[in-house]
Every structure is written in structure tokens, then in C-alpha cells.
C-alpha positions as CSV (number, residue, x, y, z in Angstrom):
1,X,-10.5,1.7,-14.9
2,X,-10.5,2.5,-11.2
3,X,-13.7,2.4,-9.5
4,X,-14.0,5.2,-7.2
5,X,-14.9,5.0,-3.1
6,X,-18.3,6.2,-1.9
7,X,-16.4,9.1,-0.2
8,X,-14.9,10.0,-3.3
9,X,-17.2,13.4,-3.9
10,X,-15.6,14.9,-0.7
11,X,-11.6,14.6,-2.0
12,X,-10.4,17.5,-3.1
13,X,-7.8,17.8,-6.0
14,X,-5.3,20.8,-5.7
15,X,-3.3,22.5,-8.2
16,X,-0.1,21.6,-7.4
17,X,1.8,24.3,-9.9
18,X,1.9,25.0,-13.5
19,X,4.1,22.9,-14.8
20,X,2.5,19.1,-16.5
21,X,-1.2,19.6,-14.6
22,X,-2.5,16.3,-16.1
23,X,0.8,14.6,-13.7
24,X,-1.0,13.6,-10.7
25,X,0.9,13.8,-7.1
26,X,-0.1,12.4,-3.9
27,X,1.1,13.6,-0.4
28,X,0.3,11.2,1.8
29,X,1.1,10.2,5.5
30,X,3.9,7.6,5.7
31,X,1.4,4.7,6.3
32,X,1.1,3.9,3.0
33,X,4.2,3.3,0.9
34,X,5.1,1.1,-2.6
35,X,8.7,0.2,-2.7
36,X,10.5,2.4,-5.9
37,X,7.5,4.4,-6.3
38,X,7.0,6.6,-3.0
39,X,9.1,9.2,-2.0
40,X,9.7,9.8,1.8
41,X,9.8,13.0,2.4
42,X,10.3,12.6,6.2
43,X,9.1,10.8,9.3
44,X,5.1,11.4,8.6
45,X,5.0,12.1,4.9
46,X,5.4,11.0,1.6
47,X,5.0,11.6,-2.1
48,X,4.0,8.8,-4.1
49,X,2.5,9.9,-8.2
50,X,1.9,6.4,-9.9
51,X,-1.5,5.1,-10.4
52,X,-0.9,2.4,-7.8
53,X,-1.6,4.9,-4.6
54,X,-4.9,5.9,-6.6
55,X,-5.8,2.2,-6.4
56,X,-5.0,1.4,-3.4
57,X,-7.1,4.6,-1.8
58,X,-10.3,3.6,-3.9
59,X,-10.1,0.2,-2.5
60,X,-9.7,1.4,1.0
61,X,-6.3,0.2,1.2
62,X,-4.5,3.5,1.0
63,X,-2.9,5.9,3.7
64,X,-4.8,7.3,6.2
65,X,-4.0,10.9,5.1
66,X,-3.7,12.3,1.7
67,X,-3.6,14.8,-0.5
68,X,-3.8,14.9,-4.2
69,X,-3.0,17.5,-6.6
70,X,-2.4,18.0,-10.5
71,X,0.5,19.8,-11.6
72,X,3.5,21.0,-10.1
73,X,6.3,24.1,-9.6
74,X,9.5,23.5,-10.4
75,X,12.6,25.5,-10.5
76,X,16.2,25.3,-11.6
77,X,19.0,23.7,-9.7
78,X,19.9,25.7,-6.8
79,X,17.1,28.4,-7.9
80,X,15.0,27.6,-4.8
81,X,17.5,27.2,-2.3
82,X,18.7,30.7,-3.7
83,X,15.3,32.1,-3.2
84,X,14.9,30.4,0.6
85,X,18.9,32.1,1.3
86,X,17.6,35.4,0.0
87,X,14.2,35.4,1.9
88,X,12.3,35.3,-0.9
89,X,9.8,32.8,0.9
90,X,8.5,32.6,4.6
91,X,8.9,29.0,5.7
92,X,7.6,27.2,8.9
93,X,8.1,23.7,10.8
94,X,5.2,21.5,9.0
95,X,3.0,19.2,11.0
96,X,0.0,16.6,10.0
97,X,-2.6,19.3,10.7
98,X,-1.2,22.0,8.7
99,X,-0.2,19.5,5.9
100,X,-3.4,17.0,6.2
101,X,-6.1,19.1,7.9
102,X,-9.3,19.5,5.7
103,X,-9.5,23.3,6.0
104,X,-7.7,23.8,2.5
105,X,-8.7,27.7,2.5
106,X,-6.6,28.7,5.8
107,X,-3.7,26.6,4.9
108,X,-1.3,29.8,4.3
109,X,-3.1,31.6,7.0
110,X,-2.5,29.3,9.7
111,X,1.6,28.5,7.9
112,X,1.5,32.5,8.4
113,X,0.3,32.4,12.4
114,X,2.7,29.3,13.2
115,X,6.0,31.8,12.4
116,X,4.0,34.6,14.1
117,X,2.4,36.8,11.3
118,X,-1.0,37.6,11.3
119,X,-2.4,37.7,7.6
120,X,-4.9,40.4,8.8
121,X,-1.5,42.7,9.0
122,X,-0.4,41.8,5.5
């Protein structure tokens, strides 16, 4: 049993992908990180899906910046880098605001304006 923070109401839980959405991930700034259990993505972020992050942020103990979502995409080996080499996805250079900023609804928008589209032109 894991008793929840008073803030608790305002975190929001994403769906990560299809694939297992009762697995729980959290992406989380690299302040917070459990030996063999968190994932380091690279100098500012992590991934870290145990139980133990879920504690540690309802104690007030956890990282400053997170992000938790249910589920996940997955592909086969090499199918994703595939897709990336055969511009089958737009990708940008990611930064704490993009990844940890609270305005969940623009997130593709603004990933869309940081490589120069404007989604208004889509």
C-alpha cells in the first residue's frame, strides 16, 4: 500500500503505447536514481518502472521531475532505427521543458516548432 502525496490529484498518467498498459514507466530527471533499477537515458533523464520510484515520489523523496505513463510501444530489432533511416518519424534535440513541462497537450506541437514546422501547416 502506498499512501499517496497531497499533490497527487494534479499528476497526470500517460499512455505510454499499447503494448502491457497495466506496466508502469517513469521518466524522470536524473536526480533520482536506484542502483539496477533506473535506466539513464542521458545527462538529465532517466527511466526507472519498479514500485520503488512510486514510493519514493509519495514520500517526497523522489526526482524533482517526472513523468509516468502506463503501457508502452515497442518494435522489432532494428525496426525503429529502420523507420528513423527511412524518415518515417520527425525527431528533435529534447530538453527538460519539452520532456518535463506541464503543458502535456502542446508537447508534439512545440517537438514540431523546435525542427521548424508549424502544425497549423500540417
Amino acid at each position: 500500500h502506498i499512501k499517496l502525496p497531497e499533490n497527487a490529484e494534479s499528476m497526470k498518467v500517460l499512455r505510454g503505447g499499447p503494448v502491457d498498459t497495466g506496466r508502469g514507466f517513469v521518466l524522470h530527471s536524473s536526480d533520482f536514481y536506484i542502483e539496477n533499477a533506473t535506466l539513464r537515458i542521458d545527462d538529465g533523464v532517466c527511466l526507472t518502472a519498479t514500485v520503488d520510484i512510486l514510493r519514493a515520489i509519495a514520500n517526497g523523496s523522489g526526482p524533482k521531475h517526472a513523468i509516468l505513463a502506463l503501457g508502452y510501444a515497442g518494435w522489432a530489432p532494428g525496426q525503429l532505427e529502420t523507420e528513423i533511416q527511412s524518415n518515417g518519424w520527425l525527431h528533435c534535440d529534447a530538453d527538460a521543458d519539452l520532456i518535463f513541462g506541464d503543458d502535456v497537450d502542446d508537447k508534439y506541437g512545440r517537438a514540431l516548432r523546435k525542427i521548424g514546422i508549424d502544425p497549423g501547416m500540417l
